[in-house]
C-alpha positions in Angstrom: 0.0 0.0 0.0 2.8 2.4 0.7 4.0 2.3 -2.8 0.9 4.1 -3.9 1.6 6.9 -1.4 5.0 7.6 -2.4 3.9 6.7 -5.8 0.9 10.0 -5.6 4.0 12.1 -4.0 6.0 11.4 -7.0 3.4 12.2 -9.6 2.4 15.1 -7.4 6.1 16.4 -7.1 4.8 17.5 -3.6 7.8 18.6 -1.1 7.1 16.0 1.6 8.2 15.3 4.9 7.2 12.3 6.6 7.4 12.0 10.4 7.4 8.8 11.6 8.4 6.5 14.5 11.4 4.5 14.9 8.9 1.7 16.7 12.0 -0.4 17.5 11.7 -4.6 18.0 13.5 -7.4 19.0 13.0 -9.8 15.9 15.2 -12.8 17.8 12.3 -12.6 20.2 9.0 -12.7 17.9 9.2 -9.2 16.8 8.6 -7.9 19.8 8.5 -3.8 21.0 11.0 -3.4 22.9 13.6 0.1 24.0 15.7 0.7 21.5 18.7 0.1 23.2 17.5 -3.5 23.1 15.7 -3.3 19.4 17.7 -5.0 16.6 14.7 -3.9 13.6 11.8 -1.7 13.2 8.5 -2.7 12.6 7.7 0.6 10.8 6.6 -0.3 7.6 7.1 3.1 6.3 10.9 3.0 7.4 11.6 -0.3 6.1 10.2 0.5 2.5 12.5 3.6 2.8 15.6 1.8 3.1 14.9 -1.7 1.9 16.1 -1.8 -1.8 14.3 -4.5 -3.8 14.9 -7.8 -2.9 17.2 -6.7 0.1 16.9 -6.9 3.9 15.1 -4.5 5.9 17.7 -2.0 7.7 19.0 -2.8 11.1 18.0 -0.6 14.0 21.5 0.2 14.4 22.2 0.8 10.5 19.1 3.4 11.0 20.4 5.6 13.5 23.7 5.8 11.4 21.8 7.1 8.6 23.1 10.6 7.4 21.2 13.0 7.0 21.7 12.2 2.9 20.5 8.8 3.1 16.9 10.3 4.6 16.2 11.8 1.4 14.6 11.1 -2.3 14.5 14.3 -4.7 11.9 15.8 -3.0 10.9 13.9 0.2 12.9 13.3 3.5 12.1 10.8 6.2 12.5 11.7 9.9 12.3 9.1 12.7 13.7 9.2 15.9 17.4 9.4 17.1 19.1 10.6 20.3 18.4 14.1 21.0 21.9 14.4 21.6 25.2 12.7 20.9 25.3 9.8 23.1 22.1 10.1 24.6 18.8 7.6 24.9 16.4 7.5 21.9 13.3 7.3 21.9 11.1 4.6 20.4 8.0 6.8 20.0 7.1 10.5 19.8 6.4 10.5 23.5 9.3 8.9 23.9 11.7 11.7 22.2 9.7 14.4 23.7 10.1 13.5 27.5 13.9 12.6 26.5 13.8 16.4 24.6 12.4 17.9 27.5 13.5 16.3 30.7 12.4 19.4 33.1 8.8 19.1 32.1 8.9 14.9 33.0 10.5 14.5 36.3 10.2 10.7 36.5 12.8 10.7 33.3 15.8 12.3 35.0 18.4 10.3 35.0 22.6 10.7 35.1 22.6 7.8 32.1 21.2 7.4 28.7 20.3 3.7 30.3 18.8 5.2 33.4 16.6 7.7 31.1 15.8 5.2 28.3 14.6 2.8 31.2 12.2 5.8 33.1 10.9 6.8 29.4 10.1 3.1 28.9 8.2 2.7 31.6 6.4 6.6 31.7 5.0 5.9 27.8 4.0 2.4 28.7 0.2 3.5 29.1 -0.1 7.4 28.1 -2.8 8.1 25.8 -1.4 9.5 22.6 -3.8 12.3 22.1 -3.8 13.5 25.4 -0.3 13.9 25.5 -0.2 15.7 21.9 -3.0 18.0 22.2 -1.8 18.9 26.4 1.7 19.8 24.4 0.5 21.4 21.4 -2.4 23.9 23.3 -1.8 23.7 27.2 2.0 23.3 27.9 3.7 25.3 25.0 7.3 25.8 26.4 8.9 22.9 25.1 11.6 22.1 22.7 11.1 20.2 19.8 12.8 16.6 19.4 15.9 16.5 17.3 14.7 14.1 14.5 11.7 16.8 14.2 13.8 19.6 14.3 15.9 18.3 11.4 13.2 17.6 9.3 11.4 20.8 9.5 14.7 22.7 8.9 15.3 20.3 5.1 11.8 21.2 4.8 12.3 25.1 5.5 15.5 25.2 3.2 14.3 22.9 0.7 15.7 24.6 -2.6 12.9 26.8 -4.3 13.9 25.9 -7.8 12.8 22.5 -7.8 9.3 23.7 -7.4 6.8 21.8 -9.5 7.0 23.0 -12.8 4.4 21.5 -14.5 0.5 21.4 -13.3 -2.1 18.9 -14.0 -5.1 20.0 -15.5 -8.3 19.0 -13.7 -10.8 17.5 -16.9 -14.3 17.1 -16.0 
């Protein structure tokens, strides 16, 4: 299904960004979710058809957060997925994830001296938060945040996307 989707983007020549979630597993023990200290794959089917040429493997979890920042972009598209919010930090698995590990001061129970420590405390604080709770109490409530890295990236290749590769053709609309 996700080849029509990127298939429409094409045609479209739409500037795209797609946010998605890293949604790391374990796939020696049945593919299941897991931290991603612990993840060896993704189950992100979005993320695997993104890197998996034909034929080929899907990406390790590892070979994903060494992805440069070339490698997370076609023509006119860029993936962004999670990765530490800095250097040698914890990632998140989720968006919940790398926003608590963003923005530690908001989420006391995620303190931590170690990436391990604050990987383990996001683990278990996203373990049963209700995804549009959290989103909407971020996006209208609390305001004074900062935004994950992986986030931050893509919105900055979206802002400096070069202008001249605009679409230069349109479609005509026959009825």
């Amino acid at each position: 299904m996700l080849i029509f989707f990127f298939n429409l983007l094409d045609f479209l020549r739409l500037r795209t960004l797609i946010i998605t979630d890293l949604d790391t597993i374990d796939s020696a023990n049945n593919r299941k979710k897991c931290k991603v200290s612990e993840g060896t794959h993704t189950s992100n089917g979005c993320i695997n058809y993104w890197f998996t040429e034909e034929g080929g493997n899907d990406p390790t979890k590892d070979e994903l957060l060494g992805k440069e920042e070339a490698e997370k972009i076609k023509e006119n598209q860029r993936i962004a997925y999670q990765v530490p919010h800095s250097d040698g930090d914890a990632c998140g698995r989720s968006f919940e994830a790398a926003f608590m590990l963003a923005n530690p001061v908001l989420f006391d129970e995620v303190i931590g001296d170690k990436a391990e420590t604050r990987e383990i405390k996001v683990w278990e604080a996203t373990r049963n938060i209700e995804k549009t709770n959290f989103a909407l109490m971020y996006a209208i409530q609390k305001t004074d945040w900062i935004v994950p890295r992986y986030i931050d990236q893509g919105l900055r290749w979206l802002v400096d996307y070069p202008k001249d590769t605009e679409v230069d053709h349109v479609v005509e609309r026959k009825d």
